[in-house]
N, C-alpha and C positions, 0 to 999 in steps of 0.2 A: 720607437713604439714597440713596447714587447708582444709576443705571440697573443696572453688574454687580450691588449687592445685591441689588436690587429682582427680577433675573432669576432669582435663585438663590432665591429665596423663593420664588416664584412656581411656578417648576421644582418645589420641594420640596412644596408642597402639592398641585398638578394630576398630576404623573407625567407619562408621556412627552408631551413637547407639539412643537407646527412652531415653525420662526419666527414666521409669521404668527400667532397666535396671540400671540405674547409679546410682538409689534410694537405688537396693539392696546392693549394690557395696561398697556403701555409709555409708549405715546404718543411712539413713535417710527418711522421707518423701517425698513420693512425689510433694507436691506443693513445699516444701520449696527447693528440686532440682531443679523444675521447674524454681523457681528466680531465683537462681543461674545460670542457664545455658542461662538466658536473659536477665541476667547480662553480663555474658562474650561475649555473641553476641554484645550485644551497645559497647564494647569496641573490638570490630572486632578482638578476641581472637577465637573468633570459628565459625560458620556457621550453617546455620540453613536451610534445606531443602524444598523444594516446595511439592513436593512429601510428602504422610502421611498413617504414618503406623497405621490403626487402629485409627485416628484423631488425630495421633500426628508427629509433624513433628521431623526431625534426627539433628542429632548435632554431625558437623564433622570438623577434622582440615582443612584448607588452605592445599591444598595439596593432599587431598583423594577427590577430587573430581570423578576421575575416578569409585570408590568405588561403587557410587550410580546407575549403573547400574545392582548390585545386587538386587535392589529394583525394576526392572521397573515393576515386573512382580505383581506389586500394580497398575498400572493403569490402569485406565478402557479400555476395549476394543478398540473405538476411536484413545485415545490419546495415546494405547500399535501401532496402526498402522505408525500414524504420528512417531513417535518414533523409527520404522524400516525401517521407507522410510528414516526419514533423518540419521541413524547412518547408512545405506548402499550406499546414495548419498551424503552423508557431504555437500552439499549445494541444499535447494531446495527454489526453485521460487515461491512466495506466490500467484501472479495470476494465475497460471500455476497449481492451487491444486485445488479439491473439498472444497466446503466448509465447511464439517463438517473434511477435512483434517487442514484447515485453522484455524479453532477452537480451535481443539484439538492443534497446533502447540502455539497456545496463550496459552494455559495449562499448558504446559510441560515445565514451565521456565529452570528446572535444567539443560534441556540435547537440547532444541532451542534458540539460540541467535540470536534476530533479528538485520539484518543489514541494513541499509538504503542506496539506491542506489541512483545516481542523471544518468538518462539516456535521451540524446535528449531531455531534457530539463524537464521531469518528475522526479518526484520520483519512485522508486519501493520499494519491502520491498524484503529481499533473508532471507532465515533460515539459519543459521550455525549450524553444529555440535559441540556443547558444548567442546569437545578435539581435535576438528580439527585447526590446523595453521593458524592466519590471513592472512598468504603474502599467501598458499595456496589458498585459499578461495578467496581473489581477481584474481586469476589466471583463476581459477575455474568461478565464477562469468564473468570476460571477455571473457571465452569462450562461457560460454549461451547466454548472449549477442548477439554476434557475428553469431551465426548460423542462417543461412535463411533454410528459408523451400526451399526444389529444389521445382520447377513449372515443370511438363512436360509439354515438348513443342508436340501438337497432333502431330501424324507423316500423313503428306501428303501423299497420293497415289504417288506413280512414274510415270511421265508420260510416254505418248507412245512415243517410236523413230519413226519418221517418216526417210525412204528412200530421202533421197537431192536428188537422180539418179531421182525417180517417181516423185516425188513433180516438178520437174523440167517439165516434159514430161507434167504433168495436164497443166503445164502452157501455152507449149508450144499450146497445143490442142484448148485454150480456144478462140475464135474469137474477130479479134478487137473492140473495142467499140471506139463508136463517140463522139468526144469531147462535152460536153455539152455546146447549146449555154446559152452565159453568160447576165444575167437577172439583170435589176438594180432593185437594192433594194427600196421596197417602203417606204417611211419616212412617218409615220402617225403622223400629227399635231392635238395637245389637245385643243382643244376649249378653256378650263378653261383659261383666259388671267393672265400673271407672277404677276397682280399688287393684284390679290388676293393668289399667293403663299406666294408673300410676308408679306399680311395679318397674313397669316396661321402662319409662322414662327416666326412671334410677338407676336404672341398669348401662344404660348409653354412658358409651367409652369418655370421657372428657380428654379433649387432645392437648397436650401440653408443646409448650413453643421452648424449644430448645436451642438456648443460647449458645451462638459460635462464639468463639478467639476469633478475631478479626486479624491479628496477629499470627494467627497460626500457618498462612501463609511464608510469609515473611521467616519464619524460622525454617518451616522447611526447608525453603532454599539458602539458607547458613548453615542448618544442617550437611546438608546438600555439599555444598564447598568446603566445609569443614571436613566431612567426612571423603572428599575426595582432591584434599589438601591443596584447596584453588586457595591462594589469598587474594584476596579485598584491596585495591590499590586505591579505588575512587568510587565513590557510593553514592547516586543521586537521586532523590524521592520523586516521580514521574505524577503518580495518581496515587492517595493514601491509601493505606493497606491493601492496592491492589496491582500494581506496576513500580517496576524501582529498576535503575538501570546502572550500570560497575562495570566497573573497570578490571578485570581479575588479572592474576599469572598462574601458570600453570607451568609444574618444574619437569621437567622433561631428561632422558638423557646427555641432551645436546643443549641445555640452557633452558631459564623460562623463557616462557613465550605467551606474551599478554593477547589477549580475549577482549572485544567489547561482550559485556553479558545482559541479554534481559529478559527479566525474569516477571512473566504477567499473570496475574490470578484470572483466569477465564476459561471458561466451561467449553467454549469452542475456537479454536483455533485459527482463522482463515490466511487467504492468500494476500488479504493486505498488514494484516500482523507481520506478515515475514517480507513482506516487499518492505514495509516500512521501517523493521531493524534494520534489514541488509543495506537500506542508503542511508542508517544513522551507522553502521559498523562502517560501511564505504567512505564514507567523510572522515572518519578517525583514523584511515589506512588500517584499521585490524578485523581480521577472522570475528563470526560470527557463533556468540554462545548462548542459544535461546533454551532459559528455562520457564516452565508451566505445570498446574496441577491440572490439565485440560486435553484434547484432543485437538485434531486437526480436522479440517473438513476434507471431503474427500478431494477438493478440486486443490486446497493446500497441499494434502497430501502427495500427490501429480507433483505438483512446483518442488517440492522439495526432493524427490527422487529426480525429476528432470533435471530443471533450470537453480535452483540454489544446493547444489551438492556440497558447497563448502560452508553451508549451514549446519554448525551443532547443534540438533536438536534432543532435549530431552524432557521426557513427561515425567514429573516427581509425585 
C-alpha cells in the first residue's frame, strides 16, 4: 500500500483530520503530506476545509461532511453567531441580517450555502443550512417570501346612538324656513379678447421625446476596457441592453490576472447588486470587477468600504 492509499484510508476512518496528524500516521514529513493530500484534492478524492485549525485546513471524505461541526467551536466569535442563527433557522435572508451578520455568513463557506432568488423581478441572496434539503429549503424560502407584515388598522371611537323617537321631536320643534328667493347668477366677462388666448396657446413649448442608444450602454463599458486595455475572455448577455457579465484579464507587471466583471445599466446601485456579484465572482474563485453608469446607495456605499473591500468598483 503506498503512502496516497494509506492517506485515504486513514482519512476515511478518523473524518476530518490536519496534516500533522496524518504525517505521524504516516511516517512521514510534513510538507511532503501536505502534497499528497493536494494532490488527492485536484483529483476530488478528498476535501479540503474552509474552516482552519491552527492555519491549516482539514481533509475529509465526501460524505463526512456533517463531521465538521465539531470544529465550529474554531470560529471567531462573528462568524460562531452567524453559524447558530443559520443551523437553528436552516434558512436565513441575507437582507434581513445585520451586517457584520452578512459578513460573517460570506465566511463560513463550510456550513452557509448561498442561494440566489429571482423575486418580483429582483434578485435576492437566502443562506442555506449546509445539511438542510433543497426541495426544503425552497418550501422554506416561499414561505418568507410570502409573509406580510399585519398593518393595524387604528380602531375608531364608536359613535353615539342617537334616539330616532328625539331626533324626530327636535325636528318637529324647529320652525318653517322661507324658501329662498332665487338669484340669477352673475356671469363676469374677461376683457382679455380670445384672439390673444390664442396667441398664448401657440406660444407653449412642445416637448420633444428624445431617442436613446439603447446600445450606448453597452459601448461604454468596451470603451471602458478597451481603453484600459482589459481583454474580453468570456461575454455573457444577463438582461438586454442593460446587464452583461465577462470574463476579463488584466496585464499586470507580474502576469494577467483574470477578473469576473459586471457591468449593469442602473440609476442606483444597492447592497444586493453587490452581495449578488460578490457570490457569482465567489463561485468562479475570481476578484470582483463591477462596472455601472449609476451610483450607489448609501447603505451600498457602507458595504463597500467595509465588508466588500476586494470589490472593484467603478462608475463610468
Amino acid at each position: 500500500m503506498d503512502a496516497n492509499e494509506k492517506i485515504l484510508l486513514l482519512v476515511k476512518e478518523k473524518g476530518p483530520v490536519l496534516p500533522v496528524q496524518l504525517s505521524k500516521e504516516i511516517d512521514d514529513n510534513i510538507l511532503m503530506t501536505s502534497a499528497r493530500l493536494s494532490e488527492l484534492s485536484s483529483k476530488k478524492q478528498i476535501k479540503i476545509s474552509y474552516v482552519k485549525i491552527g492555519g491549516s485546513p482539514l481533509y475529509y471524505f465526501p460524505g463526512q461532511e456533517h463531521m465538521l461541526q465539531n470544529f465550529s467551536e474554531n470560529l471567531h466569535e462573528k462568524e460562531k453567531k452567524a453559524y447558530e442563527m443559520l443551523k437553528q433557522n436552516k434558512i436565513l435572508r441575507d437582507s434581513s441580517q445585520e451586517p457584520v451578520i452578512r459578513v460573517a455568513l460570506r465566511e463560513i463557506k463550510d456550513f452557509a450555502v448561498p442561494l440566489q432568488v429571482s423575486y418580483e423581478h429582483k434578485n435576492e441572496i437566502f443562506w442555506k443550512w449546509y445539511l438542510f434539503d433543497s426541495k426544503d429549503a425552497q418550501s422554506l424560502i416561499k414561505e418568507i417570501l410570502s409573509k406580510k407584515e399585519d398593518i393595524k388598522k387604528p380602531e375608531l371611537p364608536p359613535k353615539k346612538a342617537i334616539p330616532i323617537q328625539e331626533k324626530i321631536e327636535e325636528q318637529k320643534k324647529q320652525p318653517e324656513q322661507k324658501p329662498q328667493e332665487y338669484k340669477k347668477p352673475e356671469i363676469m366677462q374677461h376683457d382679455r379678447p380670445t384672439e390673444k388666448l390664442k396667441e398664448e396657446i401657440k406660444k407653449e413649448p412642445v416637448k420633444k421625446t428624445i431617442k436613446t442608444d439603447k446600445n450606448a450602454f453597452l459601448n461604454k463599458i468596451h470603451n471602458f476596457l478597451d481603453k484600459n486595455k482589459i481583454k474580453i475572455t468570456e461575454k455573457y448577455e444577463v438582461k438586454k441592453n442593460s446587464e452583461m457579465d465577462f470574463i476579463v484579464e488584466l496585464e499586470t507587471s507580474i502576469g494577467n490576472i483574470k477578473y469576473f466583471c459586471k457591468s449593469k445599466n442602473k440609476k442606483k446601485i444597492n447592497d444586493a447588486d453587490l452581495s449578488t456579484a460578490s457570490i457569482q465572482a465567489q463561485s468562479k474563485n475570481l476578484p470582483l470587477l463591477f462596472l455601472t453608469n449609476g451610483i450607489l446607495t448609501k447603505k451600498a456605499s457602507t458595504m463597500l468600504n467595509n465588508e466588500f473591500k476586494n470589490i472593484k468598483f467603478k462608475a463610468i
